[in-house]
C-alpha positions as CSV (number, residue, x, y, z in Angstrom):
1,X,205.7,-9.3,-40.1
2,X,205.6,-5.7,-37.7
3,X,208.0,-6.6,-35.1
4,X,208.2,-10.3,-36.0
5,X,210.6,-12.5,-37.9
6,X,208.8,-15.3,-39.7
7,X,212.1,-17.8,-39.8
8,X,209.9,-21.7,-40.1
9,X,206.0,-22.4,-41.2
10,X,205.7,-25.8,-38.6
11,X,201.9,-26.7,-39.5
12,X,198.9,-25.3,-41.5
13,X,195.2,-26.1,-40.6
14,X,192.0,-25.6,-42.6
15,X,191.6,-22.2,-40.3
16,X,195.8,-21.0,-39.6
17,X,199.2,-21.4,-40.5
18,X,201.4,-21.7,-37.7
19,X,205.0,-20.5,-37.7
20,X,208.4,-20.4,-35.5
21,X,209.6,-16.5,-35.6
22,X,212.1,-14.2,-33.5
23,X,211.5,-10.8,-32.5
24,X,213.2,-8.2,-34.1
25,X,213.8,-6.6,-30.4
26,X,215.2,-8.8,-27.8
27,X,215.4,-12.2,-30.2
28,X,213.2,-13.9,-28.5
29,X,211.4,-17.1,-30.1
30,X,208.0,-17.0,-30.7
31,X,204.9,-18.6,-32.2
32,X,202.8,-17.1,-34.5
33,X,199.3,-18.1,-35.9
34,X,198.0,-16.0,-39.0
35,X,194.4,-16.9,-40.2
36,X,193.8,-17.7,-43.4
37,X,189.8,-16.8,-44.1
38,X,187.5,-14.2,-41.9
39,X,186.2,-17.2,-39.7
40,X,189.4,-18.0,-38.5
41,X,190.4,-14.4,-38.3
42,X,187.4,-14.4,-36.1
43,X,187.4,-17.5,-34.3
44,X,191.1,-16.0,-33.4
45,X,189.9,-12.8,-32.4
46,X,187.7,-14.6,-29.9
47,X,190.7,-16.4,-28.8
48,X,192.0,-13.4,-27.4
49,X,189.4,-12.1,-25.7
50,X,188.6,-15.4,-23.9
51,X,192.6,-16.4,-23.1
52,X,193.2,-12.1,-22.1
53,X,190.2,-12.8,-19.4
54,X,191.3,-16.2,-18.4
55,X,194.6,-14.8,-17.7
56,X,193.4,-11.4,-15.3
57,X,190.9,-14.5,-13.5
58,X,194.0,-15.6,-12.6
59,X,195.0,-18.7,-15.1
60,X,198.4,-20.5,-14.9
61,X,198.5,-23.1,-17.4
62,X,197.5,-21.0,-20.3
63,X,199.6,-19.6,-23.1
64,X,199.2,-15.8,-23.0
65,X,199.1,-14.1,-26.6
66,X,199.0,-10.7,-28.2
67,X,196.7,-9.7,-30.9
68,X,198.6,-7.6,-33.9
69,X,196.9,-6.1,-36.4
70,X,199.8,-4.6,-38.8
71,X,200.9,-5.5,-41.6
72,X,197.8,-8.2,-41.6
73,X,195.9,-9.9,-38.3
74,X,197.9,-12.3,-36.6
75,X,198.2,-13.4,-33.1
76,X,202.2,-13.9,-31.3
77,X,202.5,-16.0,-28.3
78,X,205.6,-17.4,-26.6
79,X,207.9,-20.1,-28.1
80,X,207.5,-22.9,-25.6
81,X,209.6,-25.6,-27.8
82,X,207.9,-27.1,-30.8
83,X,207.0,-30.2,-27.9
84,X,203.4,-31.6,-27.2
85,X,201.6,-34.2,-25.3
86,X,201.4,-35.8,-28.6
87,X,205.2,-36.7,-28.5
88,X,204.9,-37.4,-24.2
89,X,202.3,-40.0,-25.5
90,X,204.1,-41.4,-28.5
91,X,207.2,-42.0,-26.6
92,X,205.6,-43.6,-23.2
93,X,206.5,-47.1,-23.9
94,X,206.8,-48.5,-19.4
95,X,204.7,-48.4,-16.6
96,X,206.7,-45.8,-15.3
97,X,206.3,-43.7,-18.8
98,X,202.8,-43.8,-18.8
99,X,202.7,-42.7,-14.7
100,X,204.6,-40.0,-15.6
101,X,202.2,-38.8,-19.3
102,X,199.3,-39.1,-16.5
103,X,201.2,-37.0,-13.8
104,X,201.3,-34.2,-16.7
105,X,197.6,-34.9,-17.4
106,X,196.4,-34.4,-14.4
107,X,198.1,-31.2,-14.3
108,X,196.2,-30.4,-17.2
109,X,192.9,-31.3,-15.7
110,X,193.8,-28.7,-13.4
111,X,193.8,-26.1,-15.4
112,X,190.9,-27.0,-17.7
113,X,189.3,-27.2,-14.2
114,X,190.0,-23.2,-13.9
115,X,188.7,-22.7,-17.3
116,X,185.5,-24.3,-16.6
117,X,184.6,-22.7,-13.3
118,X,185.0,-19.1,-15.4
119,X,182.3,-20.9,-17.3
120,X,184.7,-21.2,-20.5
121,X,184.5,-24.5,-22.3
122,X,188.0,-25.2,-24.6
123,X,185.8,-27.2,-27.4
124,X,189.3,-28.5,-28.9
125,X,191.2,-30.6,-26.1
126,X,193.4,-32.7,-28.0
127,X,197.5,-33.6,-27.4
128,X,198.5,-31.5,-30.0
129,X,196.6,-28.1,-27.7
130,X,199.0,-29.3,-24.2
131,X,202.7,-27.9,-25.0
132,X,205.3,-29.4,-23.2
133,X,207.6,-26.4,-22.4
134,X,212.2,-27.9,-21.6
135,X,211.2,-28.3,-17.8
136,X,207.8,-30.6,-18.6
137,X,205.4,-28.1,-17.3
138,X,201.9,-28.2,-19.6
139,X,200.7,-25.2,-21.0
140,X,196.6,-25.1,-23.2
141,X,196.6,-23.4,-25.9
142,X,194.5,-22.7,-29.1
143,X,191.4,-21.7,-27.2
144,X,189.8,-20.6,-31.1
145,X,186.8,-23.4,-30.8
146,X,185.6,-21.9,-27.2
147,X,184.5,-18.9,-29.1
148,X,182.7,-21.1,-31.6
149,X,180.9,-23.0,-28.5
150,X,179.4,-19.8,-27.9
151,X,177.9,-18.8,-30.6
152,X,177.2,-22.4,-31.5
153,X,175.4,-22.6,-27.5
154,X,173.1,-19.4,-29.0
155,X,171.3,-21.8,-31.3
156,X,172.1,-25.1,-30.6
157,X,173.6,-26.0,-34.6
158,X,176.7,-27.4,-34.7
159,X,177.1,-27.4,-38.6
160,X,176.4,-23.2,-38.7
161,X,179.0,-21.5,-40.4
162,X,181.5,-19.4,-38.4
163,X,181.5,-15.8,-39.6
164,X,181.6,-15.3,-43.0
165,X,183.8,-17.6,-44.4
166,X,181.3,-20.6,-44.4
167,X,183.9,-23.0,-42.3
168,X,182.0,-25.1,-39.8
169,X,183.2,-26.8,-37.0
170,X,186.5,-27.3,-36.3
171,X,186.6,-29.7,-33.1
172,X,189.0,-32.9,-33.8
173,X,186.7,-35.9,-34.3
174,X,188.4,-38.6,-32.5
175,X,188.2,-35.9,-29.1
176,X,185.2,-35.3,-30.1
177,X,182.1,-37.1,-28.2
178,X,178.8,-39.0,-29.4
179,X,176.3,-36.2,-29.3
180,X,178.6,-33.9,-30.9
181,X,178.9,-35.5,-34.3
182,X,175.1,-35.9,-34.0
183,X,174.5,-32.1,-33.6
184,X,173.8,-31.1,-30.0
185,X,174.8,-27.8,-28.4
186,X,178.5,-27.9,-26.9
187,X,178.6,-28.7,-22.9
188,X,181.1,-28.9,-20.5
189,X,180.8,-32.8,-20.9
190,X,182.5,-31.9,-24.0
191,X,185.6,-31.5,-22.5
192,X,185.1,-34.1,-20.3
193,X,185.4,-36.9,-23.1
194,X,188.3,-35.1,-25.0
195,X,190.4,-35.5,-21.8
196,X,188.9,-39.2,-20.9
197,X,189.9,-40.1,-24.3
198,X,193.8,-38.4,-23.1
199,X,193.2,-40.4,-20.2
200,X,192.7,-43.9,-22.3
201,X,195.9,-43.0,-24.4
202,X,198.1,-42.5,-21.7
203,X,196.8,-45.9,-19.8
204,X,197.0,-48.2,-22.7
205,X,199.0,-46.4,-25.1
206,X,195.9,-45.8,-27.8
207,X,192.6,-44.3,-28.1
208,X,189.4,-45.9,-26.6
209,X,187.6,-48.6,-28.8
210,X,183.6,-48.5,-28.1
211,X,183.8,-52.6,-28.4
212,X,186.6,-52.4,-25.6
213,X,184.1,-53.6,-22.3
214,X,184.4,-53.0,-18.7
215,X,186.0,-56.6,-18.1
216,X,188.4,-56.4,-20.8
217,X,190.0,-52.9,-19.3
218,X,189.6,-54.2,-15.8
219,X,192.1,-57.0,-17.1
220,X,194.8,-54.1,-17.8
221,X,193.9,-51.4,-15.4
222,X,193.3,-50.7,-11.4
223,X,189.5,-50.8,-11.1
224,X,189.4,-47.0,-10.0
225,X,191.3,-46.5,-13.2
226,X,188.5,-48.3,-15.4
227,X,185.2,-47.1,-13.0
228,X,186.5,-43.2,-14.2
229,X,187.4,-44.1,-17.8
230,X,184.0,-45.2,-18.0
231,X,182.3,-42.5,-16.3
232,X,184.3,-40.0,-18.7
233,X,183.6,-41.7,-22.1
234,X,180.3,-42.8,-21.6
235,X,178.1,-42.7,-25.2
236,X,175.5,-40.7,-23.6
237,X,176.1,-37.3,-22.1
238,X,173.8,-38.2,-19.1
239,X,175.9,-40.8,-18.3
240,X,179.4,-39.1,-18.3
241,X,180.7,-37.2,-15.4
242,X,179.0,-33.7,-16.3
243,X,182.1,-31.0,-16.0
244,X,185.8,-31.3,-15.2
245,X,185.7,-29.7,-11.8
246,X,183.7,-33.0,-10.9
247,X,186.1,-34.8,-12.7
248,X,189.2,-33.1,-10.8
249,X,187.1,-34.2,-8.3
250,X,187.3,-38.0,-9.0
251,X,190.8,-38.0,-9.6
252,X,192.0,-36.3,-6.7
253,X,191.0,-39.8,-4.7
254,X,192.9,-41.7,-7.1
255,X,195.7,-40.0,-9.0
256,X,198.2,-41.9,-6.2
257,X,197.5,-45.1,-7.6
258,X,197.5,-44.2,-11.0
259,X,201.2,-42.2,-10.8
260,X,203.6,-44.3,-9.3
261,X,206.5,-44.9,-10.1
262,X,209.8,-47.5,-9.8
263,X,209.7,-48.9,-6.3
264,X,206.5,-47.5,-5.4
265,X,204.8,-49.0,-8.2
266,X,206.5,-52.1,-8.3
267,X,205.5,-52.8,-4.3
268,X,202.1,-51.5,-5.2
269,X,201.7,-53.9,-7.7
270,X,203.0,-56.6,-5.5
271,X,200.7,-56.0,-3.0
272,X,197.8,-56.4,-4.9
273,X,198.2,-59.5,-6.2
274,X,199.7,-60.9,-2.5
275,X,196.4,-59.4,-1.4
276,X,194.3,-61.1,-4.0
277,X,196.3,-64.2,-3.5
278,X,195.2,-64.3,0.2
279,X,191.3,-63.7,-0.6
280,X,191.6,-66.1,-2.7
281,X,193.4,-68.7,-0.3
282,X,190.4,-67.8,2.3
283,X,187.5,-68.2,-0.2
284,X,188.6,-71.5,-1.1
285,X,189.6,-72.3,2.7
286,X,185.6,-71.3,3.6
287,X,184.3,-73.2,0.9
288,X,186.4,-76.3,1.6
289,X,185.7,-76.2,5.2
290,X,182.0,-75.8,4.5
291,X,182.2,-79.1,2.0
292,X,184.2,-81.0,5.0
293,X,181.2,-80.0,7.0
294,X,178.8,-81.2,4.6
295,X,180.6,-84.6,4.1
296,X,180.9,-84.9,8.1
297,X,177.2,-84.4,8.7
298,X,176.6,-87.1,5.9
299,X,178.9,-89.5,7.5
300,X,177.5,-89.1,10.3
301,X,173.8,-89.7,9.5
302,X,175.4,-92.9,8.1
303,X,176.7,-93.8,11.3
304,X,173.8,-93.2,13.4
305,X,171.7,-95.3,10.7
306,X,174.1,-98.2,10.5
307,X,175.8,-98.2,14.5
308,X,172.8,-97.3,16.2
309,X,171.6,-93.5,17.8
310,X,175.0,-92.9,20.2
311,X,176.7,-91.6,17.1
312,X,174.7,-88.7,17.3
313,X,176.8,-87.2,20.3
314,X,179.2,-86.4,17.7
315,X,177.0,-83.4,16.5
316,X,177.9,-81.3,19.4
317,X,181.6,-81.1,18.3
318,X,180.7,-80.8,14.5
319,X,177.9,-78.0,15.3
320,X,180.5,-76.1,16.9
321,X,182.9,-75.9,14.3
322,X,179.8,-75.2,12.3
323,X,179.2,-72.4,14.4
324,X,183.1,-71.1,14.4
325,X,183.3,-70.5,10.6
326,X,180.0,-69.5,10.0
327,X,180.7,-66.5,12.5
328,X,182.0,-63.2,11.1
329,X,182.9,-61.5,14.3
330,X,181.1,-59.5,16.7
331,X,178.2,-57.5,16.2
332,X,178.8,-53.8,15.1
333,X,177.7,-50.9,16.5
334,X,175.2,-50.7,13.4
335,X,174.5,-54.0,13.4
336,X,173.3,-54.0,16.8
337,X,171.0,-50.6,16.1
338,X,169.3,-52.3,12.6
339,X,168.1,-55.3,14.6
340,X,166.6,-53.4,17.4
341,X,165.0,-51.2,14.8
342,X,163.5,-54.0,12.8
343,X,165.6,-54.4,9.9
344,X,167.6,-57.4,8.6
345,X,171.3,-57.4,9.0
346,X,172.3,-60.3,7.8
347,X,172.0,-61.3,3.5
């Protein structure tokens, strides 16, 4: 094919075929997508252009690709491996696995990030769109749907057909959110759920379940881990965080608890649950001093009723300690300023 080898077909779609090829000049290994009805043809066409102005903005984590036109349309692109996140997911199986699949997603947030602040939406994020290039480093590719968004934004139907083919859309349902199954316009949110449903497969090792609740992932996960998974896979678009940038965002405060690894994470882990022990061990201590209390001032009354009034001196001492653990310390700064002001500090 021109100045391409075709040497392996690895996958066909309802829009491409996808082969392994050579270059007749140099050898080098490349990929090679040929379209196989004039809406793919298109949607690729559209690929170019938006990857070709991705890269001059100044992308990173993007596959670059050629458009060739002779002897039929195709589009060549560097060999990066035959690797995805698909097979960095699959094999994950410890902690320290899955720290690592999320080190690489967040890499990948990165440059979706990028792609959304040049006001490009992907429209396809799935594990099988990151390649895994030998040293690990993530590269987006098959960047066909973002031309469909656009058109699709121009009269917000989903279902039109592409071209003139008469394929629809081509997103992969389970990346796929709520509102786009139930025909609304393509947003940035879109992308949003795609990677918060990454996000859930790394974590737990499978995609999100919508009877899965707060308390059962907050069981498995670091709170900050289930507060974001939330936030991303929310039903309702409202509700999710809105773009990725924000969602970068979000995970720049947290991706050090969710990616460490062997010592680190072990002494993390520890510390957690020696923390949790010792709230614990105070809650109870509060609780069982303020029932000691309780049973003193009742022993007490009994005293004074049955011995006579003298008992009562013994409510100086009792008040005190009374008095010691109700205390929380000294009064703050702000504290201090709400009570002059007129407001309550206290519950």
């Amino acid at each position: 094919m021109g100045d391409v080898i075709l040497e392996e077909r690895i996958a066909l779609t309802n829009l491409n075929e996808l082969w392994r090829g050579r270059r007749r000049e140099g050898g080098a290994a490349v990929a090679v997508k040929i379209p196989i009805s004039p809406a793919a043809e298109s949607a690729l066409r559209g690929e170019v252009e938006v990857v070709t102005g991705l890269m001059a903005a100044g992308a990173k984590g993007i596959v670059p690709v050629e458009l060739k036109t002779a002897p039929t349309v195709h589009l060549v692109s560097p060999w990066m491996g035959g690797r995805t996140f698909r097979d960095v997911l699959d094999e994950a199986q410890s902690p320290d696995d899955r720290a690592q699949a999320l080190k690489l997603l967040l890499r990948v947030v990165d440059d979706v990030a990028f792609v959304q602040s040049r006001g490009v939406l992907h429209g396809d994020l799935k594990p099988e769109n990151i390649l895994v290039d030998p040293v690990g480093q993530p590269w987006l590719t098959d960047f066909g749907m973002s031309r469909v968004i656009r058109a699709a934004r121009l009269d917000s139907r989903i279902a039109q057909s592409v071209g003139d083919g008469g394929e629809g859309w081509g997103g992969t349902l389970a990346y796929l959110p709520p509102e786009g199954l139930l025909g609304d316009p393509p947003a940035a949110a879109w992308d949003v759920y795609a990677l918060g449903v990454m996000f859930h497969e790394a974590l737990l090792g499978e995609r999100p379940d919508r009877a899965c609740t707060a308390d059962v992932l907050r069981a498995r996960l670091p709170g900050d881990a289930v507060d974001l998974l939330l936030k991303s896979l929310a039903y309702r678009p409202e509700d999710r965080i809105p773009t990725v940038p924000a969602l970068k965002r979000l995970l720049d405060d947290v991706k050090d608890s969710l990616t460490r690894t062997g010592a680190a994470r072990v002494l993390y882990g520890l510390g957690r649950v020696t923390l949790g022990g010792l709230a614990a061990f105070f809650i109870a201590l509060r609780y069982a001093s303020v029932l000691a209390l309780c049973v003193s001032y009742a022993v007490l009354l009994a005293l004074m009723f049955i011995r006579g009034w003298e008992w009562g001196f013994w409510f100086i001492p009792i008040a005190g300690a009374h008095y010691l653990i109700r205390w929380e310390g000294p009064e703050t700064a702000r504290q201090t300023a709400l009570r002059k002001s007129g407001y309550v500090v206290d519950e």
